[in-house]
Residue, then its C-alpha position, 0 to 999 in steps of 0.5 A: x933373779x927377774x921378777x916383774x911387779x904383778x897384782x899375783x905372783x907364784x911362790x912354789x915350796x918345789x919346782x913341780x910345774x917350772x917348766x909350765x912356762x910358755x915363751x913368746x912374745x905378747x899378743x893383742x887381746x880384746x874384752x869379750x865380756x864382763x861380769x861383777x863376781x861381787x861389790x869388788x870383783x869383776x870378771x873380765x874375758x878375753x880374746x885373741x884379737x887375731x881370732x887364732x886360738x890361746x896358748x894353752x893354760x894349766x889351772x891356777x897359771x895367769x896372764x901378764x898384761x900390758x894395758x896403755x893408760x891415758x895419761x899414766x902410761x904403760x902398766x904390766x900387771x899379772x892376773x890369775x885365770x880364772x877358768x879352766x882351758x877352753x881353747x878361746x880365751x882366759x876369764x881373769x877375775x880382778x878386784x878393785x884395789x883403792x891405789x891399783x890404777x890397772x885394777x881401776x882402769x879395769x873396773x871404770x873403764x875397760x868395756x867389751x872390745x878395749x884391746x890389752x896386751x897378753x903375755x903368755x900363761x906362766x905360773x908354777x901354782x897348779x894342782x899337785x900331781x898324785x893321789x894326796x889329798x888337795x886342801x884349798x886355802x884363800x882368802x878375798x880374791x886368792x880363790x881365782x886359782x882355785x875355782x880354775x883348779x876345780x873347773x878342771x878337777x869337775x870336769x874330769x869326773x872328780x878328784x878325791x879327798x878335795x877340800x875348798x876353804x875360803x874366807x872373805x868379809x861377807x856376802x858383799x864381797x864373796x865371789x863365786x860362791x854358787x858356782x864353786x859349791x856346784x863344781x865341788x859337787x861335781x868334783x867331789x869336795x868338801x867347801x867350807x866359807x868363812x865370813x868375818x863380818x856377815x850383813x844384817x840378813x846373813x844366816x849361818x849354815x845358809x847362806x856361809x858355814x861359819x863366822x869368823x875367821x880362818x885359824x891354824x887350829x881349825x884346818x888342824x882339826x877339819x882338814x888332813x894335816x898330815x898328808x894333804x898337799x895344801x894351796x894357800x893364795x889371798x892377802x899378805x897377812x893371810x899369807x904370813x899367818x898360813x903358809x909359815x904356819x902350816x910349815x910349823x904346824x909339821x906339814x913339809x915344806x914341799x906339800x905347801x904350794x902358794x901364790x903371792x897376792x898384792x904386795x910381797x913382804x916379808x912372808x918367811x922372816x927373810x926377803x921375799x923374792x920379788x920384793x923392791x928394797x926401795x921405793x920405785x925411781x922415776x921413769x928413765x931418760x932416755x939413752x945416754x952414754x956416759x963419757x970419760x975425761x981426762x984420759x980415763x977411758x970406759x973400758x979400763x973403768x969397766x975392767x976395774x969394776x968387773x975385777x974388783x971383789x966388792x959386788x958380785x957383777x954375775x951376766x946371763x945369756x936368754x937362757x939363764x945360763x952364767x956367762x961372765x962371773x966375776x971376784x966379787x960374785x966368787x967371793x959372795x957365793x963361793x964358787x970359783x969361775x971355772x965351776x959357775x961359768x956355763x952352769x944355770x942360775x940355779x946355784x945361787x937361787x934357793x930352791x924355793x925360789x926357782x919356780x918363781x925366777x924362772x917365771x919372771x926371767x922367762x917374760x922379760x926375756x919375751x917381752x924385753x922390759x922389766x921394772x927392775x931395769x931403771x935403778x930399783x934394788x931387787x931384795x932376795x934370798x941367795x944361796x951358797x956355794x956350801x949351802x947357807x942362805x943370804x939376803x942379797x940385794x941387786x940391780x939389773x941391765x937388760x942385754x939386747x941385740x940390734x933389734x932390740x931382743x934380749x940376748x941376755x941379763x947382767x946382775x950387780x949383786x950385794x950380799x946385806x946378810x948382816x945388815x937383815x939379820x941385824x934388822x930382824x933382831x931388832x924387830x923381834x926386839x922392838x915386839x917383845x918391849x911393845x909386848x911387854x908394855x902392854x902386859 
């Protein structure tokens, strides 16, 4: 139940594309070149610095970097690529956020030859397998993934019953625009741009197709509803208006496939995956072994710790396989030692949320950090033993041998169930009484 801050992350509605995942450890990549997309997005293309070729990519996957800030420290941040598989390196298209140092630090100061460190491509947000027709769905820079896919989809002569729907502020800020309205030729799609805020110059049906935004109503009236596959990827409150909204809309859960971008909320009225319960503490200090006086010794605290039935305390090997369950965890999830021992995280991760883990576990695993290792409580959907979704809330530790390789994770784990139900009964109260006073 890992996942590492990053300016996108993958929420898949199925698993298809888990195991996309590649292991290994970061290596040392160098800016080949840069180009400006838009007023605030740039393009960026990187090379391995050892000159050997990049592990392969699937479209719509992305990059963690590890970037040495002066004075500010290490950062990791994930970005989308941007391109199709080429067997040189990865384009990653950033935009410059108003409080992203790594976003800024791209953008001000990152010039052709600056060395970043690369994780391996991760990412479960790809084309769906089939004959279904694809509907692309974003918004400022959540079109990233999308031009990657249709680079490839042109590529292979074309995919049929593709639609690109984008929407962005105006002709400032759009990015891509010439180069995907090629690609879709060559693919075979139909693209439609919306802008909410066109300059002074802009002309409906030339230089965009529509003005204003994106709706529910208008993908129901242009797009397949009932038999698309549909990728959604841009801000937070695009996210909350499209992804739940196409589920309501009767399209099934399954055909719709979305990336996080920015800050992860609450997108489904329940803790998304990935999203801090508290604000991020203060760096670590540095190793210390707590010491106990006056004849109460570590290991009998830990025994009682690990005994008690309070907190779940749940322990992982690399893999992600169960290795220490105690009375707490069976409490919580329902499942007795002897059925959750041996047996894959998976049985308390909601489906939904699998992809997503297992892409974040995979990477700390490789490059032996994580945020979420310094005190910050994790808040998450956690699963049953007979079915039944929890809000749980936990911290992790990092296990790892003499040289300083994870070996596996341990989970203190809290079930706050109650507590967001309750919070979200207020919200809906507190909207319906804001409602009210403004009718």
């Amino acid at each position: 139940m890992v996942e590492s801050r990053g300016t996108t992350g993958t929420g898949v509605a199925g698993a298809s594309g888990a195991e996309l995942a590649q292991e290994g450890a970061p290596r040392p990549f160098v800016i080949e070149s840069r180009h400006a997309e838009s007023d605030v997005i740039t393009s960026f293309v990187l090379v391995p610095a050892d000159g050997r070729p990049p592990l392969p990519h699937v479209a719509g996957q992305h990059l963690t970097l590890l970037v040495d800030l002066p004075e500010a420290g290490r950062h990791k941040r994930k970005f989308t690529i941007s391109s199709a598989p080429d067997g040189a390196g990865y384009r990653i298209s950033v935009k410059r956020e108003p409080q992203g140092l790594v976003s800024q630090w791209l953008h001000d100061k990152a010039a052709p030859g600056a060395r970043i460190e690369v994780a391996p491509p991760s990412g479960s947000f790809i084309l769906p397998e089939g004959t279904r027709p694809v509907v692309m769905v974003s918004a400022g820079v959540g079109l990233t993934p999308m031009v990657a896919m249709l680079e490839v989809a042109g590529a292979a002569g074309g995919r049929p019953g593709l639609h690109f729907v984008h929407c962005t502020r105006s002709r400032r800020t759009q990015a891509f625009q010439h180069h995907v309205r090629d690609l879709a030729a060559k693919a075979g799609a139909t693209t439609t741009f919306f802008h909410t805020r066109p300059e002074e110059g802009e002309i409906e049906g030339r230089n965009f197709d529509l003005t204003g935004r994106l709706s529910l109503d208008w993908l129901a009236a242009h797009t397949p509803v009932a038999e698309a596959d549909y990728l959604v990827c841009g801000p937070l409150d695009f996210m909350r208006t499209f992804v739940p909204g196409l589920i309501e809309a009767g399209v099934p859960a399954a055909r719709v496939h979305y990336e996080f971008f920015g800050a992860v909320d609450d997108l489904m009225g329940e803790p998304s995956e990935g999203r801090p319960a508290a604000a991020p503490s203060p760096a670590a200090p540095g190793p210390r072994h707590a010491r106990a006086l006056a004849g109460f010794a570590r290991e009998a605290i830990g025994d009682a710790l690990l005994d008690s039935a309070g907190d779940a305390i749940v322990a992982s090997d690399a893999a992600g396989d169960i290795v220490l369950w105690n009375a707490g965890a069976e409490r919580i999830f329902g499942f007795a030692e002897e059925e959750a021992l041996g047996r894959s995280l998976d049985i308390i991760i909601p489906e939904p949320f699998r992809a997503r883990h297992w892409e974040g576990y995979r990477e700390t695993v490789a490059t032996g950090s994580s945020r979420y290792g310094a005190g910050d409580l994790l808040a998450v959907p956690g699963l049953h033993r007979d079915g039944r979704r929890l809000s749980i809330e936990f911290t992790i530790v990092l296990l790892k041998d003499a040289a300083g390789k994870v070996t596996g994770m341990v989970a203190a784990v809290r079930d706050v169930t109650a507590r967001f139900e309750e919070t979200k009964a207020l919200k809906k109260r507190l909207a319906a009484l804001e409602e009210q006073a403004a009718g």
